[in-house]
N, C-alpha and C positions, 0 to 999 in steps of 0.2 A: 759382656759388653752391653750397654745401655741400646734401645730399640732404637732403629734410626728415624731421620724423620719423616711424615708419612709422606705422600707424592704429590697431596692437595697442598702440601705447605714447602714445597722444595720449590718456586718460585718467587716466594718472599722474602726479601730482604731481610725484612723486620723477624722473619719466624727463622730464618735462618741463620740471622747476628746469635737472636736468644737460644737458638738450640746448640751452636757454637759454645758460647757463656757456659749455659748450663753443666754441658758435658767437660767442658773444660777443667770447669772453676769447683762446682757443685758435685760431680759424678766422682770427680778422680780425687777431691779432697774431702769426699765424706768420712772417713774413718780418723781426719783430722777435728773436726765438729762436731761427731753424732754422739759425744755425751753431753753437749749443750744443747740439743733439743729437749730434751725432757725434764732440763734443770729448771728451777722457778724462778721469778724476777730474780734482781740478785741489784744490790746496790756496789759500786767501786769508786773507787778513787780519783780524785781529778787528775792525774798522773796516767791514768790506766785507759784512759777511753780510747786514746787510738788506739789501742791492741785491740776493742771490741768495734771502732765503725771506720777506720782507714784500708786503705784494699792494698795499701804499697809497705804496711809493717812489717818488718823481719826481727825475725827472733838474734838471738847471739849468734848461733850458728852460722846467720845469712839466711834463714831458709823464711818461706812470705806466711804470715799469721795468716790464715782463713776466719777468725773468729766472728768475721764480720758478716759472715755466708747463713751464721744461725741466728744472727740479731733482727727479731722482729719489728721492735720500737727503743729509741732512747728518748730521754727527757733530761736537760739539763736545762737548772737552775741557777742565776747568775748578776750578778750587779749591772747595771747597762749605765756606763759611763758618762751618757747625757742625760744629766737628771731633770733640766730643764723641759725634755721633750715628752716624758710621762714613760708609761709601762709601754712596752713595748714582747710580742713573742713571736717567734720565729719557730717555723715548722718547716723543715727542710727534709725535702723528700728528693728522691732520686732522679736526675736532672733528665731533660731531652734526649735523648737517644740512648739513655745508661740502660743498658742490656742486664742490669740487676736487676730492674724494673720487672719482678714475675707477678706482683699483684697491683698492675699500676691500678687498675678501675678503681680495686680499693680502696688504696692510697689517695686517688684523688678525689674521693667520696669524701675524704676524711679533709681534705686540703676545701672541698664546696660549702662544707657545713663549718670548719674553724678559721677559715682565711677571710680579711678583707680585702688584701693585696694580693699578686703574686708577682714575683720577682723569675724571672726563665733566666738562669746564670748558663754559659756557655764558655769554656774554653776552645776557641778555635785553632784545631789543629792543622800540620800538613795536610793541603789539598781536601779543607775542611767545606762540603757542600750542604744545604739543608734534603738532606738524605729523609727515606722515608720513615725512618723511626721517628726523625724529631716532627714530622706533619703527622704521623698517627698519634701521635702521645700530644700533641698539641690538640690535635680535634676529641681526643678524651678528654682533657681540661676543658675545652669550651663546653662540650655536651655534658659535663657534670655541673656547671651554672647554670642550664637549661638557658631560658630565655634571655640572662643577663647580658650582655656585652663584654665577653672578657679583654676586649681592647680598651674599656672605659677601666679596668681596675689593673692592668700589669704591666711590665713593665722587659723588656728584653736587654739582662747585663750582658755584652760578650767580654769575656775576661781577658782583658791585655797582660802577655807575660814581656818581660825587658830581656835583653841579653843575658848571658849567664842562669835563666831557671831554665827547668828540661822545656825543651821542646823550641828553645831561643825567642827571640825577639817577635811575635806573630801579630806585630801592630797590621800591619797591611790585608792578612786574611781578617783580622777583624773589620775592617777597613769594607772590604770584598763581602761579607757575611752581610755587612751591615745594608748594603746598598743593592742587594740580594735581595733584602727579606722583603722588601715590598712587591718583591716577583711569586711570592709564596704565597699561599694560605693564610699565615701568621702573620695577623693583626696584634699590634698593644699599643699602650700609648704613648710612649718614646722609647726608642732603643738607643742605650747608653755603651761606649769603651771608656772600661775605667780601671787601673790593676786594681783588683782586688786585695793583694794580699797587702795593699799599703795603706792600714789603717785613715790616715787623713784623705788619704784619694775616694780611699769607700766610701768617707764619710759625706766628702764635700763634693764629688759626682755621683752620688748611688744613692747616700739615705736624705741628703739634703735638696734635692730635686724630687725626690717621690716625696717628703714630707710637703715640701712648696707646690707639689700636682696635688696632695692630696686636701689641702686647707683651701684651696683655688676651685677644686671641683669635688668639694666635701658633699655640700646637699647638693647637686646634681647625681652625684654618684647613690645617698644616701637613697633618696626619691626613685635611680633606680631601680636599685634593690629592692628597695620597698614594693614597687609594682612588679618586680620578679618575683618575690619569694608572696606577695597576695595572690599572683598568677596561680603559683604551685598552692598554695590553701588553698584557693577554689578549686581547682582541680580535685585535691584530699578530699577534702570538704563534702564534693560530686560523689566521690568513689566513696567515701564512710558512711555518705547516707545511704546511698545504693544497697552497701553490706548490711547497714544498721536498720534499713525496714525489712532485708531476707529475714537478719536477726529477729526482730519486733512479731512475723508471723508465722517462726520457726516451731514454737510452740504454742501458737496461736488454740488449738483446738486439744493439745496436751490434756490439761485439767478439764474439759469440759464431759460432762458426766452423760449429758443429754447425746452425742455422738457417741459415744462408748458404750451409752443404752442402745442403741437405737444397732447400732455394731452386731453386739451381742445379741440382741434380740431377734434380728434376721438370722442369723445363725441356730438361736434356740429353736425358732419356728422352723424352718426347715428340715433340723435333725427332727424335730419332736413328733411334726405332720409325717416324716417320713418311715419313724418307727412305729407307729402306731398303726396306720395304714399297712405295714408289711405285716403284722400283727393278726389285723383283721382278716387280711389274704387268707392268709394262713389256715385261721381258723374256722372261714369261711370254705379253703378247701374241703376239711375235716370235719365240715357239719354235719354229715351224714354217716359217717365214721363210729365206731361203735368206740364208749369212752373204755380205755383196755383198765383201766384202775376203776372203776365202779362196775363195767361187768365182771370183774374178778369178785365184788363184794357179793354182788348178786347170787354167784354161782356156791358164795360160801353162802350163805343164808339160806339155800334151795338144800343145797346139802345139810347143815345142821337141821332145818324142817323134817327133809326126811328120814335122819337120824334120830333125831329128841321131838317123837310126836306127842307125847302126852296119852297115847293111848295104853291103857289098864295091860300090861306086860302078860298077866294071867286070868284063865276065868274065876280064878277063888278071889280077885278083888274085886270083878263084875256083883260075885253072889254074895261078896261081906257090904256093899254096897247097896244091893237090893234089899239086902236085911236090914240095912242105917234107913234107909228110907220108906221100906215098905210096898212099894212099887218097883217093877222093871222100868215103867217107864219114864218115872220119875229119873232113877239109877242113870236111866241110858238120853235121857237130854241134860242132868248134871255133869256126862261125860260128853256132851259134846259141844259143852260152856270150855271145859277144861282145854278140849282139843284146840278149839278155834282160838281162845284168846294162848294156848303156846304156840300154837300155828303163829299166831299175826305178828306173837312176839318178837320170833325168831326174822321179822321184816322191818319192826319198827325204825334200825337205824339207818335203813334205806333211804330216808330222805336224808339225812345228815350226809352220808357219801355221796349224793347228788350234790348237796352243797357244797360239802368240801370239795370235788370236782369243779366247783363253781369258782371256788376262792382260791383255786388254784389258777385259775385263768385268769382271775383278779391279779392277783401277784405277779404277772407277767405285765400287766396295767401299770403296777405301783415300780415295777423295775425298771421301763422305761421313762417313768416321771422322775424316780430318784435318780436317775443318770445325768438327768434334765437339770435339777434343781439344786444340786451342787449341796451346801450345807443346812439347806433351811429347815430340814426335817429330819432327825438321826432314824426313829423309825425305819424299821422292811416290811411295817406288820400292815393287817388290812388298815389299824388305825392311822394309817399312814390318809387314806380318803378322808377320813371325817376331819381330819387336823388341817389339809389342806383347805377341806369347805371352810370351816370355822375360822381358816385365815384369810380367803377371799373376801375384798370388798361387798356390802349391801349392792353394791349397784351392778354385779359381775352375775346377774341371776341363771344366766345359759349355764355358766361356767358352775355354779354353785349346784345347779337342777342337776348337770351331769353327774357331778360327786356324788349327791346327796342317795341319786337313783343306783347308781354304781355299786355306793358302798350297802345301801340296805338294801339290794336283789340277792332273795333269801327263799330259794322253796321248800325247805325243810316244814315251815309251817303250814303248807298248803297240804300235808301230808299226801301229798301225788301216790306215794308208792302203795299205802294203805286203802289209799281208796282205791282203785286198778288192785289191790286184792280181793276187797270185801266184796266185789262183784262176783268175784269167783270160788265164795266158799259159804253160798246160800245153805247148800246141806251139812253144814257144820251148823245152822241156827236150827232149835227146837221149832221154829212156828215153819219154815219153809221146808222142814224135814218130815216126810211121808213115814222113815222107818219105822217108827214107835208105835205105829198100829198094826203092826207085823208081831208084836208083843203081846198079847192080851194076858190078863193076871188069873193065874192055873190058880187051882184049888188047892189050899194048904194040905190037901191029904193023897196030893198025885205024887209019882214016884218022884224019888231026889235024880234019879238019872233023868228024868223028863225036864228037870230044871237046869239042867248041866247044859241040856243039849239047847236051851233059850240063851243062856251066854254065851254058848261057843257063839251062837247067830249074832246075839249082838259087839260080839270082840269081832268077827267079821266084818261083819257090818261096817263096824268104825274106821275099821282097817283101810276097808275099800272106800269111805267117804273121803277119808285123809288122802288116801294118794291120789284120787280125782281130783281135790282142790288144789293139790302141789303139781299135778299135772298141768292146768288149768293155769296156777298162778307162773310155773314157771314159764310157759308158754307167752304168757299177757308178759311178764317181765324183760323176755327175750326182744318183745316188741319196742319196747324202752329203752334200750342200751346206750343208741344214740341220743336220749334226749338231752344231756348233759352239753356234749358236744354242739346240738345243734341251740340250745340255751344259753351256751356261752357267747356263740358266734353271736344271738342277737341282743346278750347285754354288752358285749363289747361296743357292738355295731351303733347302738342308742348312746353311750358312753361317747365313742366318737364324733357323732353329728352334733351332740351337744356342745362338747366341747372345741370342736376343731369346723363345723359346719354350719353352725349357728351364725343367725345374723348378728354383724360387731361383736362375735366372741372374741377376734384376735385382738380389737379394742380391751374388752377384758382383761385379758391374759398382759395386756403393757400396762394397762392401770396395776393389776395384780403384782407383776415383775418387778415393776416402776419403785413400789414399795417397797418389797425384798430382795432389792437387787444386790447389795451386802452382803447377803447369804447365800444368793444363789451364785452370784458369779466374784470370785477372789481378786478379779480385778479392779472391781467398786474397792477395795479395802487401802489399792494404793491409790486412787484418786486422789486421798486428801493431801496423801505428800506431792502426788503431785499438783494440785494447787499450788500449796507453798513452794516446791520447784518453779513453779511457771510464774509467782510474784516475784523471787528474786529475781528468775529473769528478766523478767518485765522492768523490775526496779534498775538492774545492770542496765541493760541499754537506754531507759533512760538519763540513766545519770553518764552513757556515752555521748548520746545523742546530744545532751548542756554541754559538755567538753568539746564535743564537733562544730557546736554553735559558736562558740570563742572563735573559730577560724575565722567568719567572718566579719566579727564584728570591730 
C-alpha cells in the first residue's frame, strides 16, 4: 500500500482531495499506464484523443481508459471557424479545483509566459461552494503574473448544464457561485453563465464579450503589462548584474603573473631561509668534530709513510752509493733528499681530501638550491654555483659575491697540509742535519769491516730520522682533523649572510626569480593559458553584460 498522508497535511483539504486523487486514480491504475511513461511523443489521430485527455472513456468492455493519468502535454492544431477575428490559441490546463492538478505551479508558469487572457471555466456542481482548492490555485495564478492585475486580463466562465446532461439543470448554483464570488478572494473582470457546450452560446456570451473587453481595454491592458513585465526586467536586470560583476572579478587576478610571483616567492624564501639555516646549525654543531672521511685519509698516508720510507733496505746500497759518490757524506744527504721528498709524497693529496671534504659540504649547498629552483639548472655538480652566478643579474652583486666566494673556496692550493709538515722534518734536510759530521771519510786503506760498521750507523740513523718526522708529523696532523669540519662551517656561514643576510639581497633574489620564473616554478608555464582563459572570460561576460543592457533599454 502507498504511504499514508503525513500528519502536517491531514488538515488540508486541498492536500487531502489530492492525496485522495492520487491514490485512487494514479496508485491503483498504474500497471494500466506504466508502459506509457517511457514511450516518446507520439502523434494520433483526430478520432483518438479522447482516449488520451478525457477522464470518463471506456473501453468496449465498460472499463474507464486511464491513458490520460500519463499525458504530459497535448497540442492540437485546427481551423478556428471565425476567420474574420484572426489567429487565435488556446492553452487549456487543468481547471480550479481539478485535483489532476500535480504540477499546477508549473503549468501555470507556462500559462504566465504564453497567455494574454485567461478564461477560469467552472462547472458547478451539487452543493458547489468556492472551496479551498479553487482560492489556492487561483492565488498561484495571480502570483505567477507577479505584479500584473490578473482581474484586468480573465475572465470567470461558470458552465450552465440544461436538463438531460449529467448532473441536470444547475442554472441556479451557477446563479449562487456567481453572486458568491465577490465574497471571495477571486477577482476577474466579468463573470459570465453560458452553456458551453452550445457552440453559438460560447460564441456569442464567452468569445464575443472577451473579444469586445479586450479591443475596449486593449492599450490599457497592453500598458499594463508592459510596466509588469519592465518591473520584472528591472528586477533581472538588478540580480544579472549583481551575478555578472561576481562573474567579471572571478578571475580577476587568474592570469596575473605578478601575484603568482609574489605567491610563490614567499613560499621560496621561506623554505630556502629555512633550509639553509638548518644546514648551518648543523654544521656549526660539528665544527669541532674531527671530519671521519679525511681523518681516515690521514691515517692512510701516516701508514703508507711508515711503510714505503725510501730508506736504502740494505747496507750494500748505502756502500754501492758511497762508491757512486765518493763520499759518505755526500751518500748519506743524497739519501736524505730521497727520504723527505718520499716522506712528503706520501701527504701531498692531503689537501685535495680537505677539499673534497669541502665540496662535499658544498653539495649539501647546491642540494638545497636545486630543490629550490625547480628546472632552471639540470646540473648536481659544483658547477651548479658558477652557472647560477653567471645567470644572476650585474646588479644582484651580494647574491653574485656569495656564489662566486662559495664556488672558488679551495684549500688545496694553500698547501695547509705540506706546510704543517715541513716544520716537522728539518732533520730530513742536509743543511739542518747534524748527522753527517758523525761520518768523517776513513782512509782508503782501513779495514772493509770498519766501513760496514759506518753504514750500519748511517741506515740507523736514517731510520731513526724517519720515524721522528712521522712521529712529529702524525702528531701535527692529528691536530687537524677538525679543520675541514670547522672550514666548512665558516664557508657555509659567509655563503649564507651573503646570500640570505645581506642588505636587499632578498630584492635580489626577486629581481633574479622574476626572470626565471619559467624555470624555476611549472606554474609560470600555465599562465599563458591562463591569460587566454581569463580573455574569454572577460570577453563572455561582456558580451552578457550588452545582452543584460537590452533589459532596460
Amino acid at each position: 500500500p502507498p504511504p499514508s498522508l503525513p500528519l502536517d497535511k491531514k488538515n488540508s483539504e486541498f492536500d487531502k482531495a489530492r492525496y485522495g486523487h492520487l491514490r485512487k486514480d494514479y496508485y491503483s491504475n498504474i500497471s494500466k499506464y506504466r508502459h506509457l511513461l517511457t514511450s516518446p511523443s507520439m502523434e494520433i489521430a483526430e478520432q483518438d484523443i479522447p482516449l488520451y485527455v478525457t477522464q470518463d472513456s471506456v473501453d468496449q468492455s465498460g472499463n474507464k481508459i486511464v491513458n490520460y493519468l500519463a499525458v504530459k502535454e497535448v497540442e492540437i492544431s485546427c481551423s478556428f471557424p471565425h476567420e474574420d477575428i484572426g489567429q487565435i490559441s488556446l492553452l487549456d490546463l487543468p481547471g480550479l479545483g481539478d485535483t489532476n492538478l500535480i504540477e499546477a505551479e508549473r503549468l501555470i508558469k507556462i500559462l504566465s509566459e504564453e497567455a494574454d487572457f485567461i478564461l477560469f471555466v467552472r462547472r458547478p456542481e451539487a452543493n458547489a461552494v468556492w472551496g479551498e482548492a479553487y482560492l489556492k490555485l487561483y492565488q498561484i495564478a495571480r502570483d505567477a503574473l507577479g505584479d500584473f492585475p490578473l482581474a484586468k486580463c480573465s475572465f470567470m466562465i461558470l458552465n450552465r448544464t440544461k436538463h438531460g446532461a449529467e448532473g441536470g439543470d444547475n442554472g441556479y448554483r451557477c446563479q449562487k457561485l456567481q453572486s458568491e464570488l465577490k465574497e471571495t478572494p477571486i477577482r476577474v473582470a466579468q463573470s459570465i453563465i453560458a452553456d458551453c457546450s452550445n457552440s453559438q452560446e460560447a460564441f456569442t456570451q464567452v468569445l464575443e464579450p472577451i473579444l469586445d473587453y479586450l479591443a475596449a481595454n486593449v492599450q490599457s491592458i497592453e500598458k499594463e503589462y508592459g510596466r509588469s513585465y519592465q518591473k520584472q526586467l528591472d528586477v533581472l536586470y538588478q540580480n544579472i548584474s549583481i551575478e555578472l560583476d561576481k562573474a567579471s572579478g572571478a578571475l580577476a587576478r587568474y592570469g596575473d603573473g605578478d601575484l603568482l610571483f609574489e605567491q610563490l616567492f614567499a613560499q621560496f624564501w621561506r623554505k630556502l631561509t629555512n633550509d639553509l639555516e638548518n644546514l648551518l646549525a648543523e654544521l656549526k654543531e660539528n665544527r669541532d668534530n674531527l671530519d671521519r672521511e679525511f681523518a681516515q685519509q690521514v691515517e692512510n698516508a701516516i701508514q703508507r709513510c711508515r711503510t714505503n720510507t725510501g730508506i736504502p733496505s740494505t747496507c750494500e746500497e748505502i756502500a754501492q752509493r758511497r762508491h757512486f759518490f765518493g763520499s759518505y757524506n755526500t751518500a748519506y744527504n743524497e739519501f736524505l733528499h730521497e727520504i723527505r721528498t718520499t716522506f712528503l709524497g706520501h701527504f701531498l693529496y692531503l689537501d685535495q681530501a680537505m677539499q673534497l671534504s669541502l665540496e662535499n659540504r658544498k653539495n649539501l649547498v647546491v642540494k638545497i638550491l636545486k630543490s629550490h629552483l625547480g628546472e632552471l639548472i639540470d646540473s648536481e655538480e659544483i658547477d651548479f654555483l658558477s652557472i647560477i652566478y653567471n645567470l644572476l643579474p650585474d646588479n644582484c652583486q651580494s647574491s653574485q659575491i656569495g656564489f662566486q666566494k662559495l664556488e672558488q673556496f679551495d684549500v688545496s692550493h694553500a698547501g695547509r697540509v705540506i706546510r704543517l709538515l715541513r716544520v716537522n722534518i728539518d732533520q730530513l734536510k742536509p743543511d739542518t742535519n747534524t748527522s753527517a759530521l758523525l761520518f768523517p771519510e776513513k782512509q782508503f786503506t782501513q779495514k772493509i769491516t770498519a766501513e760496514l760498521n759506518i753504514e750500519e750507523q748511517i741506515l740507523e740513523t736514517l731510520q731513526k730520522l724517519h720515524q721522528e718526522a712521522a712521529d712529529k708529523s702524525e702528531t701535527a696532523l692529528n691536530r687537524i682533523l677538525c679543520e675541514p669540519s670547522t672550514d666548512a662551517y665558516f664557508m657555509i656561514e659567509e655563503f649564507v649572510d651573503r646570500v640570505l643576510r645581506a642588505k636587499d639581497v632578498q630584492l635580489e633574489w626577486r629581481i633574479f626569480l622574476r626572470k626565471e620564473c619559467y624555470q624555476v616554478w611549472p606554474e609560470f608555464k600555465q599562465i599563458e593559458q591562463r591569460v587566454q582563459q581569463q580573455l574569454i572570460w572577460r570577453t563572455l561576460v561582456e558580451r552578457a553584460s550588452y545582452v543584460n543592457s537590452l533589459l532596460i533599454r
